[in-house]
Backbone as JSON Lines, residues from 0, in Angstrom:
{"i":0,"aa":"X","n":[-2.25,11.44,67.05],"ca":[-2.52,11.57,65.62],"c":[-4.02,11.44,65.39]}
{"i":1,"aa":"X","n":[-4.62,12.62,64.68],"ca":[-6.09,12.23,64.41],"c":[-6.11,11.93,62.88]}
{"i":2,"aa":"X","n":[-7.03,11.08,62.82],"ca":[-6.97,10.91,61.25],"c":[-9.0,11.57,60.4]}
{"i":3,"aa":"X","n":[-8.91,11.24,59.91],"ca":[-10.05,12.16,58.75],"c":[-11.05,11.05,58.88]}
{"i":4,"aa":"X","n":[-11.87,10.43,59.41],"ca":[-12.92,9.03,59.4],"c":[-13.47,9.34,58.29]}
{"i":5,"aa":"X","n":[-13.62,10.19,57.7],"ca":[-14.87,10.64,56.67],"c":[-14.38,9.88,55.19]}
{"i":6,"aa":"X","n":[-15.13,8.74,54.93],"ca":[-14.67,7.42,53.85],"c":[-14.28,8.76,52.25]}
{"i":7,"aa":"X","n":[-15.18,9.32,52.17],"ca":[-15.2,10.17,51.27],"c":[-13.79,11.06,50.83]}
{"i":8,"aa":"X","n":[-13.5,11.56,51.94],"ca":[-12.38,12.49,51.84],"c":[-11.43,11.67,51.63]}
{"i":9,"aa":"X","n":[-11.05,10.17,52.17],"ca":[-9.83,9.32,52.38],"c":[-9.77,8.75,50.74]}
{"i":10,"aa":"X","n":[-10.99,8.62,50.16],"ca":[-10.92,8.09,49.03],"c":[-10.43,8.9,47.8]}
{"i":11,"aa":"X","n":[-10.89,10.46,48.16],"ca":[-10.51,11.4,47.34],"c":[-9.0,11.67,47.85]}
{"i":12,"aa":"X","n":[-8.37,11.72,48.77],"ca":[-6.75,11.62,49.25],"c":[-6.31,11.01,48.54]}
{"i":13,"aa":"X","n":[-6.77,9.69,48.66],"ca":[-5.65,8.55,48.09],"c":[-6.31,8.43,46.21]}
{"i":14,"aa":"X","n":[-7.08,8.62,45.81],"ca":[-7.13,8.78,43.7],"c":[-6.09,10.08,43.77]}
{"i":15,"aa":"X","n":[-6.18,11.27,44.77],"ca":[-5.5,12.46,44.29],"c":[-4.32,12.55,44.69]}
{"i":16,"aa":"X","n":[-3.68,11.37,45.2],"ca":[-2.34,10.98,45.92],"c":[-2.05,10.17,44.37]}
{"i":17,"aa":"X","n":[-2.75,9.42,43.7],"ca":[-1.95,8.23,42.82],"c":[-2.32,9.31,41.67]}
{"i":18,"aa":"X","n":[-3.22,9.97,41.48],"ca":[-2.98,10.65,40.34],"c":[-1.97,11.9,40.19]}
{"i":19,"aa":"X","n":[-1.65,12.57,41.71],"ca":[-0.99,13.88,41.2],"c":[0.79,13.56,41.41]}
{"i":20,"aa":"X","n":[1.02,12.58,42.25],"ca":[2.16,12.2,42.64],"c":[3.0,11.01,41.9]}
{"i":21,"aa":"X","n":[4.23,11.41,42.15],"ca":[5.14,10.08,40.74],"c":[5.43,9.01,41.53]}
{"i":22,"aa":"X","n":[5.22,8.82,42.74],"ca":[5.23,7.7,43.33],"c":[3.69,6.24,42.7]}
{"i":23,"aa":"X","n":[4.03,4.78,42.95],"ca":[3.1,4.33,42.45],"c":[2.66,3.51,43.02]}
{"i":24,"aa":"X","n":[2.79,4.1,44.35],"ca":[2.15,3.09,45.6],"c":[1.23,4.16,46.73]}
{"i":25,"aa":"X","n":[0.64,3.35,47.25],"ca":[-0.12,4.21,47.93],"c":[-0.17,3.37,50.06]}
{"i":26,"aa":"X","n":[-0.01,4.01,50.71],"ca":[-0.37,3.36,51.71],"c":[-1.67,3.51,52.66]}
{"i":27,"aa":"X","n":[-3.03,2.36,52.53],"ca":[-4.15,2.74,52.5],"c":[-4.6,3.2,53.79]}
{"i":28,"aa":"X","n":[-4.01,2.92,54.82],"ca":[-4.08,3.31,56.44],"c":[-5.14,3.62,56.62]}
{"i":29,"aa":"X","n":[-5.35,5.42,56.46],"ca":[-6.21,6.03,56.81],"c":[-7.21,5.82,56.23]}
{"i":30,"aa":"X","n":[-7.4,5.31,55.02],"ca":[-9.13,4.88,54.26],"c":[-9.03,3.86,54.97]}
{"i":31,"aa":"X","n":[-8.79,2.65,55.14],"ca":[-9.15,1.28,56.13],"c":[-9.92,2.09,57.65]}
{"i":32,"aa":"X","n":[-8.66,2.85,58.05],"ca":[-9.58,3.51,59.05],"c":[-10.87,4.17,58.96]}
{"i":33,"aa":"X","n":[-11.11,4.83,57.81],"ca":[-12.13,5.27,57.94],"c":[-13.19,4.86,57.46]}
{"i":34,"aa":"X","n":[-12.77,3.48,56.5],"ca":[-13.97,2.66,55.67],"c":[-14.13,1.55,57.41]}
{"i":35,"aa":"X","n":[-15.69,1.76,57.84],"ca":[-15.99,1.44,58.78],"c":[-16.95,-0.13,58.33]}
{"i":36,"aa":"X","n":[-16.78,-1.01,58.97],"ca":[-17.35,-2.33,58.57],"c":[-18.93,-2.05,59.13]}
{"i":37,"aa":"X","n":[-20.17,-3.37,59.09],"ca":[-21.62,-3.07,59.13],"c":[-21.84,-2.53,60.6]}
{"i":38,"aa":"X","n":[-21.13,-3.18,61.9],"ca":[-20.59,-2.17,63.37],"c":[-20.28,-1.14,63.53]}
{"i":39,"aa":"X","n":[-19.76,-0.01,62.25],"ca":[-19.02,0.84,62.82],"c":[-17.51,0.5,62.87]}
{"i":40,"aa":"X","n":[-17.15,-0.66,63.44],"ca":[-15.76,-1.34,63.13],"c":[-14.6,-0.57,61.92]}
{"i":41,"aa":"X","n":[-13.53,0.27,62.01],"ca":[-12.46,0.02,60.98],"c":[-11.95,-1.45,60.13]}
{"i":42,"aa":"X","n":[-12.41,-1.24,58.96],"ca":[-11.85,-2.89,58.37],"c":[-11.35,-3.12,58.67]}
{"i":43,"aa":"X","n":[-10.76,-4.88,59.11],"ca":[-10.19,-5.31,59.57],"c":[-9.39,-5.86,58.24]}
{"i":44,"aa":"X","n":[-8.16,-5.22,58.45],"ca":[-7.33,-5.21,56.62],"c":[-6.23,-6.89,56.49]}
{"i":45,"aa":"X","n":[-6.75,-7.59,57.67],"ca":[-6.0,-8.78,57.89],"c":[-7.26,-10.13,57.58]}
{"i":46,"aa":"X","n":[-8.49,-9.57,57.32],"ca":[-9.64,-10.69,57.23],"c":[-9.83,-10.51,55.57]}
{"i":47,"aa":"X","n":[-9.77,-11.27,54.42],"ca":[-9.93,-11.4,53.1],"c":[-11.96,-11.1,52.78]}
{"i":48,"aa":"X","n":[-11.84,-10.06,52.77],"ca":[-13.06,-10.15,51.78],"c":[-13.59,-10.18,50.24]}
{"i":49,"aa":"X","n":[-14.79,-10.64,50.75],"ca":[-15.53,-10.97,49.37],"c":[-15.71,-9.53,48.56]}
{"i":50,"aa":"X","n":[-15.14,-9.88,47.37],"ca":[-15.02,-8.45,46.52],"c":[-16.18,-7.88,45.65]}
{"i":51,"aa":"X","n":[-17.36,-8.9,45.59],"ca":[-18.24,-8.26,45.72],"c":[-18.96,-7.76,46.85]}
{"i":52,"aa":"X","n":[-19.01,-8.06,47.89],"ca":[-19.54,-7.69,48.99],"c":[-18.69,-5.98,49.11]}
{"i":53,"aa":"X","n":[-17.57,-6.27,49.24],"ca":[-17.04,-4.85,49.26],"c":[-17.49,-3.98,48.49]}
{"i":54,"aa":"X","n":[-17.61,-4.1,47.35],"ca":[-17.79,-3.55,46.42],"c":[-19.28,-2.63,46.66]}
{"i":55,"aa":"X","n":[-20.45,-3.11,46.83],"ca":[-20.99,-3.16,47.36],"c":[-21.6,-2.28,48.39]}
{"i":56,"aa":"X","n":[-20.68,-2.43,49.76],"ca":[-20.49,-1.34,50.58],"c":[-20.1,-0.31,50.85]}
{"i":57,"aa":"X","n":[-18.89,-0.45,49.69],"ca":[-18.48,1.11,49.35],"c":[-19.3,1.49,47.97]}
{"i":58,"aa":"X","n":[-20.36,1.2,47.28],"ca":[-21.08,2.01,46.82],"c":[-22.05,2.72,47.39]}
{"i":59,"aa":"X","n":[-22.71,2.07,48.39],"ca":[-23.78,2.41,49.32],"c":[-23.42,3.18,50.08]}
{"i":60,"aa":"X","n":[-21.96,3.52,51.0],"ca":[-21.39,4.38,51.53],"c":[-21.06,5.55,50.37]}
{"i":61,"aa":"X","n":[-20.93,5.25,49.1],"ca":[-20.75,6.52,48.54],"c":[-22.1,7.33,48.48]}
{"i":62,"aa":"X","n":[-23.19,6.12,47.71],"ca":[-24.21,6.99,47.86],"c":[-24.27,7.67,49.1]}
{"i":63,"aa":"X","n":[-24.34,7.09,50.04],"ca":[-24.71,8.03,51.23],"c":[-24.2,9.26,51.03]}
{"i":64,"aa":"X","n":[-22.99,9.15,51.53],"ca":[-22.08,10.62,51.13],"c":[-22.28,11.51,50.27]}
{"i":65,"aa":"X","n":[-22.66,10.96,48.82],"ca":[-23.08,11.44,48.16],"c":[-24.14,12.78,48.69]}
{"i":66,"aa":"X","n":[-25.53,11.53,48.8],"ca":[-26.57,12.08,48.47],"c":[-26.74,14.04,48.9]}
{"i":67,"aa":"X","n":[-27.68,14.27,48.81],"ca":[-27.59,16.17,48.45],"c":[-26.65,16.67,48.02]}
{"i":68,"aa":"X","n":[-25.71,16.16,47.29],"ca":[-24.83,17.26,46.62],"c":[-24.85,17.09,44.93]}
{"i":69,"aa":"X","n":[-24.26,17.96,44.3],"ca":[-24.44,17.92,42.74],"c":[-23.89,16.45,41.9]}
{"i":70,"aa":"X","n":[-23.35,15.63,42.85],"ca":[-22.26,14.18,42.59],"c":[-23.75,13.32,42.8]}
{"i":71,"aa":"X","n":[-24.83,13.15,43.23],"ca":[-25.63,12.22,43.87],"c":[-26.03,10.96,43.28]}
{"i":72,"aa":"X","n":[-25.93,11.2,41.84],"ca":[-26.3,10.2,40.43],"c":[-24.85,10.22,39.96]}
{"i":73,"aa":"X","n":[-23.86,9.83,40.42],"ca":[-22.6,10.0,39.55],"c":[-22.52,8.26,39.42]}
{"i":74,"aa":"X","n":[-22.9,7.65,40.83],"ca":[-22.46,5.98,40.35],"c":[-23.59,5.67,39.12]}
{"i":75,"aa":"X","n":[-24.57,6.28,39.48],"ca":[-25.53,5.29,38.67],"c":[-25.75,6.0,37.32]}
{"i":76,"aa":"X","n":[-24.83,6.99,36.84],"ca":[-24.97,7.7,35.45],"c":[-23.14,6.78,35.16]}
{"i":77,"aa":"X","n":[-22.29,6.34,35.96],"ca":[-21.65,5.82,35.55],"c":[-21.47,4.36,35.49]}
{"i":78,"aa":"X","n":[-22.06,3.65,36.75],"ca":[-22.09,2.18,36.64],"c":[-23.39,1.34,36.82]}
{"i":79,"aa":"X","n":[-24.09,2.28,36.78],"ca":[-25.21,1.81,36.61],"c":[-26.45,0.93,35.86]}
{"i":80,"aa":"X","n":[-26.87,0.19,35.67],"ca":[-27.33,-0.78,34.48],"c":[-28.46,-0.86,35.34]}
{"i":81,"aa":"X","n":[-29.72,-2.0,34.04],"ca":[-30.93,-2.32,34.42],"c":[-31.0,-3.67,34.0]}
{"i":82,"aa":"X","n":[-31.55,-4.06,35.02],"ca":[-32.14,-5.73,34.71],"c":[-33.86,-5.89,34.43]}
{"i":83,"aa":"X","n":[-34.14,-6.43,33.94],"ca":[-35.28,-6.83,33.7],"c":[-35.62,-8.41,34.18]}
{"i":84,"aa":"X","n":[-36.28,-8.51,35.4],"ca":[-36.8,-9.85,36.01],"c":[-37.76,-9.99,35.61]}
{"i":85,"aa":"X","n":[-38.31,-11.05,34.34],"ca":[-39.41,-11.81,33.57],"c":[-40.07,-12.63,34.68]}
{"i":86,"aa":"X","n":[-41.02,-13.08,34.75],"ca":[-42.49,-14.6,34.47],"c":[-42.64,-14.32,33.27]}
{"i":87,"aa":"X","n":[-42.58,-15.51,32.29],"ca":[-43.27,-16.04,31.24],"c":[-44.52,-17.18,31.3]}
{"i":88,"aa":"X","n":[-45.27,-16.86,31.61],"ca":[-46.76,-18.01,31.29],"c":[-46.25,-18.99,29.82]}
{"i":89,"aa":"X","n":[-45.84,-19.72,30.5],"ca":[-46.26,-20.79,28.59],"c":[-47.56,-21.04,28.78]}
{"i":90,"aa":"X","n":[-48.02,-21.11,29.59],"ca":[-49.67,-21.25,28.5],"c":[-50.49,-20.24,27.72]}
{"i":91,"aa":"X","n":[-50.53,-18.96,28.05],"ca":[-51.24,-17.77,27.56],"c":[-49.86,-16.37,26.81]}
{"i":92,"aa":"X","n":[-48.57,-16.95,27.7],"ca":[-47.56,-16.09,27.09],"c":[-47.81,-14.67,27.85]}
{"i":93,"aa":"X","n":[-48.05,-14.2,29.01],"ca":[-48.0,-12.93,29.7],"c":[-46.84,-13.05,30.56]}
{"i":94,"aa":"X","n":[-46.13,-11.97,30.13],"ca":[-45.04,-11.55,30.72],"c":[-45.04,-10.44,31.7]}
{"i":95,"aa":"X","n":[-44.84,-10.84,33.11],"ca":[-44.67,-9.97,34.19],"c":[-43.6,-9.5,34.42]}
{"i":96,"aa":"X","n":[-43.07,-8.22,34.54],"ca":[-41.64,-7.79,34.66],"c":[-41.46,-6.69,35.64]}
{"i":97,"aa":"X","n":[-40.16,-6.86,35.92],"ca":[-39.77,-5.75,37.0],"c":[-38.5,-5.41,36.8]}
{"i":98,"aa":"X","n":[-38.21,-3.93,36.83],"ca":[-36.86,-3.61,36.24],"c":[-36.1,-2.91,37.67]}
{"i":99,"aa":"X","n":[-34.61,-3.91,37.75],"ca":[-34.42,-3.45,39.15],"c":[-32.41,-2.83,37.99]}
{"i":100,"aa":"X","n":[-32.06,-1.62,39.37],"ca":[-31.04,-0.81,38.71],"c":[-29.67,-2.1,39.54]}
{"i":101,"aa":"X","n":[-28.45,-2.43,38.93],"ca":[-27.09,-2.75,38.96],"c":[-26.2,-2.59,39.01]}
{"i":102,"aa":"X","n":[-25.38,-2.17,39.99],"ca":[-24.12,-1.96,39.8],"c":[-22.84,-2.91,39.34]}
{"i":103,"aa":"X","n":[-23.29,-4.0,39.47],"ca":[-22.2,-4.93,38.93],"c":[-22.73,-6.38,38.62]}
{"i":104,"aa":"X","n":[-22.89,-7.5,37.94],"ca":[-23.29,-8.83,37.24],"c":[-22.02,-9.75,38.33]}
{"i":105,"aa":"X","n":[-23.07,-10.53,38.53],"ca":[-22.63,-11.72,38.88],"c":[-23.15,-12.78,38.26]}
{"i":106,"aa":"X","n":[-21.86,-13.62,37.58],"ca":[-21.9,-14.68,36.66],"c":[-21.15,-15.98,37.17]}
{"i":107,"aa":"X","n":[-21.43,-16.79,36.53],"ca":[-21.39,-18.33,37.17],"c":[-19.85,-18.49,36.2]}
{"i":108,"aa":"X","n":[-19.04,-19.8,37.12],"ca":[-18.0,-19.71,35.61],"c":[-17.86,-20.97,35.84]}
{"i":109,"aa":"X","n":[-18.34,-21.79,36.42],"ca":[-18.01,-23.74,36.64],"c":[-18.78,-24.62,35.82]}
{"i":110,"aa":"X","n":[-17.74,-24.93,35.27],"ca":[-17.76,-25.89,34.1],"c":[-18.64,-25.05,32.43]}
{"i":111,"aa":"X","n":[-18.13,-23.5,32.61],"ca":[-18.1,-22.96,31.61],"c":[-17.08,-22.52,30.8]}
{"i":112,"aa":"X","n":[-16.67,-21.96,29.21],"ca":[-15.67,-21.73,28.96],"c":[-15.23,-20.38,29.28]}
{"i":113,"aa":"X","n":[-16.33,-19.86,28.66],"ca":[-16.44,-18.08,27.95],"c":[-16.89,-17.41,28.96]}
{"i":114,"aa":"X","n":[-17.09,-16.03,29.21],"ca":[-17.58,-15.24,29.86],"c":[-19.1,-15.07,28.85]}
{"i":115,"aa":"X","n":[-19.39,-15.1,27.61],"ca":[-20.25,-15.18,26.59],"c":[-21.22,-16.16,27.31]}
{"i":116,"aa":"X","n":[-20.85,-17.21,27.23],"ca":[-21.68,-18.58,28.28],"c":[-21.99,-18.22,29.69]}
{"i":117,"aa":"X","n":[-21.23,-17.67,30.0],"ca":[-21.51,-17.38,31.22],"c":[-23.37,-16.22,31.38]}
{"i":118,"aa":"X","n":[-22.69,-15.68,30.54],"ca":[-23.85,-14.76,30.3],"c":[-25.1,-15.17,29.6]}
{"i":119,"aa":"X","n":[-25.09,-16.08,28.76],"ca":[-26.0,-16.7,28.03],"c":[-26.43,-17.51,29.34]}
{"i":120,"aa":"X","n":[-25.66,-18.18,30.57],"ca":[-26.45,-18.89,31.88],"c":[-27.37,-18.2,32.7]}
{"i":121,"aa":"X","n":[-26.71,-16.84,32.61],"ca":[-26.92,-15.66,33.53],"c":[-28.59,-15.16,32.74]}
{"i":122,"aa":"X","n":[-29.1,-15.32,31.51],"ca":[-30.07,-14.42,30.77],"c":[-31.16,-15.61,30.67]}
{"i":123,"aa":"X","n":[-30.54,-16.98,30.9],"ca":[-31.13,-18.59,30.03],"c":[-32.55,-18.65,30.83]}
{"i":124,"aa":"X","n":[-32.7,-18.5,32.34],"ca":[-33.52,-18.63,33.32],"c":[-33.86,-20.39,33.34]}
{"i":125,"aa":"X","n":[-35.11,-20.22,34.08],"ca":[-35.49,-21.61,34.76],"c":[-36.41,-21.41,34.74]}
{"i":126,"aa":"X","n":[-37.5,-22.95,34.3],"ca":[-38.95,-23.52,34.5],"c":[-39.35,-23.57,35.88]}
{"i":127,"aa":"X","n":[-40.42,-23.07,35.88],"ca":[-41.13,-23.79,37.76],"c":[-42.75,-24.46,36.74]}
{"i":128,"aa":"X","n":[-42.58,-25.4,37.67],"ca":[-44.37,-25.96,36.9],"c":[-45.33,-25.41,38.07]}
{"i":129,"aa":"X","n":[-46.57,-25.6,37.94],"ca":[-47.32,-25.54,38.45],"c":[-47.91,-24.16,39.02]}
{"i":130,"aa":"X","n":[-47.57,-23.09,38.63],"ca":[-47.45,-21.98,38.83],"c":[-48.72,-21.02,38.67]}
{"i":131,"aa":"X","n":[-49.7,-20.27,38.81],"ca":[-50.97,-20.36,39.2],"c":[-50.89,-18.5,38.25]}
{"i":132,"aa":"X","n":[-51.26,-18.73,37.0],"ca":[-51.28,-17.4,35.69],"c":[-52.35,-16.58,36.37]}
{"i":133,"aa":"X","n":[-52.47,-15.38,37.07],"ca":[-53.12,-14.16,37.24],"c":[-54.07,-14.02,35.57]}
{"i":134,"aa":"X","n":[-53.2,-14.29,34.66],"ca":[-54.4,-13.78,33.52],"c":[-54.93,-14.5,33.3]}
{"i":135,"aa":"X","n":[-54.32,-16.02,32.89],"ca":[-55.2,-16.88,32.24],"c":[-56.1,-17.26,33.26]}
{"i":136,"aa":"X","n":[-55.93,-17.73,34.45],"ca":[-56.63,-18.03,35.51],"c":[-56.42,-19.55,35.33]}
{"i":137,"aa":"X","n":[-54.93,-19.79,35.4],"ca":[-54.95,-21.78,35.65],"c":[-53.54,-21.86,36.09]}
{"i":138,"aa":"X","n":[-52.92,-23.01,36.26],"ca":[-52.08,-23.6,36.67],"c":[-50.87,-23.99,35.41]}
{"i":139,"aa":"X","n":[-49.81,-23.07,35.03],"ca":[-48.97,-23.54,33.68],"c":[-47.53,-23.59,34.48]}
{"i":140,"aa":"X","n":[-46.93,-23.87,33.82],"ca":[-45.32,-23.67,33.33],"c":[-45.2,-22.53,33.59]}
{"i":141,"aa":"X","n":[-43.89,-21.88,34.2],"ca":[-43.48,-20.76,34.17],"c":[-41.92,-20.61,33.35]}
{"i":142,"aa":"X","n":[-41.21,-19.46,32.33],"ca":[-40.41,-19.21,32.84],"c":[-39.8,-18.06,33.29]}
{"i":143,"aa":"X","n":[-39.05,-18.46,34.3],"ca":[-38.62,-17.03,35.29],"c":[-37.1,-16.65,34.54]}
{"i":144,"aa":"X","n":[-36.43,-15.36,34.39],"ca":[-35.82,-15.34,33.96],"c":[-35.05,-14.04,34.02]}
{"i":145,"aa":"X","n":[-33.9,-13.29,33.95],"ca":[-33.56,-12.02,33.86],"c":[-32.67,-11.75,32.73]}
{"i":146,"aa":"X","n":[-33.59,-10.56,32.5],"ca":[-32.08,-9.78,31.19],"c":[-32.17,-8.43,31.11]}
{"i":147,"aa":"X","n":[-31.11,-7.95,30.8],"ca":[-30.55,-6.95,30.88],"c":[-31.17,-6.16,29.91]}
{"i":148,"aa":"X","n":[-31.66,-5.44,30.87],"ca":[-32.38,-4.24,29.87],"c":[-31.54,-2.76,29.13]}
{"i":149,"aa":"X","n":[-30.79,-2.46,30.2],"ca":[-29.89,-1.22,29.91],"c":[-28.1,-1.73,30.72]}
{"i":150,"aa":"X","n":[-27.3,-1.55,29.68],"ca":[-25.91,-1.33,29.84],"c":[-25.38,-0.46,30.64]}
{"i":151,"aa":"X","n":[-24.6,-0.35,31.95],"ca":[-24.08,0.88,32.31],"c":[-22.76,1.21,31.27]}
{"i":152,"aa":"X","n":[-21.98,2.43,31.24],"ca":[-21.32,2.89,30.58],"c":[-19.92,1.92,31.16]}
{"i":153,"aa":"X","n":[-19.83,1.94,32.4],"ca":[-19.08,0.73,32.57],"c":[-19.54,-0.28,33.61]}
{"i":154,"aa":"X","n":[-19.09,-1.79,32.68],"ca":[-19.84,-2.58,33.49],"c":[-18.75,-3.67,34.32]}
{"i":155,"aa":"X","n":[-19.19,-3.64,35.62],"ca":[-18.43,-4.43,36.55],"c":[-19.04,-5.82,36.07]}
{"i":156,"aa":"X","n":[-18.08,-6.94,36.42],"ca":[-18.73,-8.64,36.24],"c":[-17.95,-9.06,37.09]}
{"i":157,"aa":"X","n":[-18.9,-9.63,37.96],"ca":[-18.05,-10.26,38.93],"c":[-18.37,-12.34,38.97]}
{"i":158,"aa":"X","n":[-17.35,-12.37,38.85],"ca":[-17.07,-14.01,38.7],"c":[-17.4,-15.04,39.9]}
{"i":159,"aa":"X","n":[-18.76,-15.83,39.77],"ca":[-18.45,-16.35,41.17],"c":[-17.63,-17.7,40.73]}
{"i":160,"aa":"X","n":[-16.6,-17.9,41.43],"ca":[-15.57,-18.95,41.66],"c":[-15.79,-19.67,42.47]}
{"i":161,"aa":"X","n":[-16.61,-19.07,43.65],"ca":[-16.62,-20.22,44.58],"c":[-18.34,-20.06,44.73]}
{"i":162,"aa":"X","n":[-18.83,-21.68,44.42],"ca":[-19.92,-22.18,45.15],"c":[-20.87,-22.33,45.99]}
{"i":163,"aa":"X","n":[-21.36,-22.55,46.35],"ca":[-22.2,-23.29,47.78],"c":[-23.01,-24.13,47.55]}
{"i":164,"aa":"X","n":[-21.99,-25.51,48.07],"ca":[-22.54,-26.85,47.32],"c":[-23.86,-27.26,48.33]}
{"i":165,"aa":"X","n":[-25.32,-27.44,48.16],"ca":[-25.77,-27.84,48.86],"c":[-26.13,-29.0,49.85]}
{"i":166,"aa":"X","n":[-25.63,-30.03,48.74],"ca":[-25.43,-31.1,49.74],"c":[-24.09,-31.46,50.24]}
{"i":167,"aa":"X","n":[-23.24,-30.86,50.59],"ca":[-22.31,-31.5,51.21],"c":[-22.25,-29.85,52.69]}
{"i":168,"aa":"X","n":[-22.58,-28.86,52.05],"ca":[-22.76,-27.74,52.87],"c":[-21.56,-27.12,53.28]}
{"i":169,"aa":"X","n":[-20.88,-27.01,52.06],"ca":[-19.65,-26.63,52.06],"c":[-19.39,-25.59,50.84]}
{"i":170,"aa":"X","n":[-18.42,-25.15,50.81],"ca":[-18.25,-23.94,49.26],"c":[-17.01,-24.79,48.86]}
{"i":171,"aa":"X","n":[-17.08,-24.35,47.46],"ca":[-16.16,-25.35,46.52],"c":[-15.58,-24.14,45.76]}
């Protein structure tokens, strides 16, 4: 039996298997086979991965696939978003920024209620002191911080649930 390795084609099989057919299951076989891990490796469909990490790798494998054909901007005209990474000087107030593109938010959810909070943690940033201002030419307060500059049309959020506690060096 040969099967199709090509992640692309297996992915378009199986949406055009659940969309054209009245069955409502799918059996993923041949995409596992052909979604190849960072080795080359066929996933190993018995080891639990991290769903953003996946996520992830099969965008980057799409781009690949993608790229030169008329599809090449399809993730990032569809899930695509912009962040905006701030420095704020409190002493002179110059804001340094850099706008990097997103496919999906990762938000904190321990010992929060809302996904709202979550996001208000996610935009809030953090002080560093001592931080050495290019304009003013001294030593202030910083704060560092990110927000979202542009919305993709749809936006992934991915929840981190689990931790990495540093002093005990364990995930919670």
């Amino acid at each position: 039996l040969t099967v199709d390795d090509n992640v692309l084609h297996q992915l378009q099989k199986m949406f055009g298997f659940l969309e054209l057919s009245d069955r409502q299951d799918y059996n993923p076989q041949e995409f596992c086979f052909a979604f190849k891990d960072h080795s080359g490796n066929p996933v190993n469909v018995s080891v639990q991965q991290d769903t953003q990490e996946f996520l992830n790798m099969i965008f980057d494998k799409l781009e690949i696939g993608l790229k030169h054909t008329p599809f090449q901007s399809i993730l990032e005209s569809v899930y695509g978003g912009k962040t905006s990474n701030q420095i704020i000087c409190n002493g002179c107030g110059n804001i340094n920024e850099r706008e990097d593109i997103f496919y999906n938010l990762s938000v904190e959810v321990k010992n929060l209620k809302t996904v709202f909070e979550s996001f208000d943690k996610f935009i809030t940033g953090e002080t560093i002191d001592d931080y050495y201002c290019d304009t003013c030419k001294k030593k202030n307060s910083i704060t560092k911080r990110t927000c979202l500059s542009e919305l993709p049309n749809v936006l992934i959020i991915h929840l981190q649930r689990i931790v990495f506690d540093l002093d005990t060096l364990m995930n919670q």
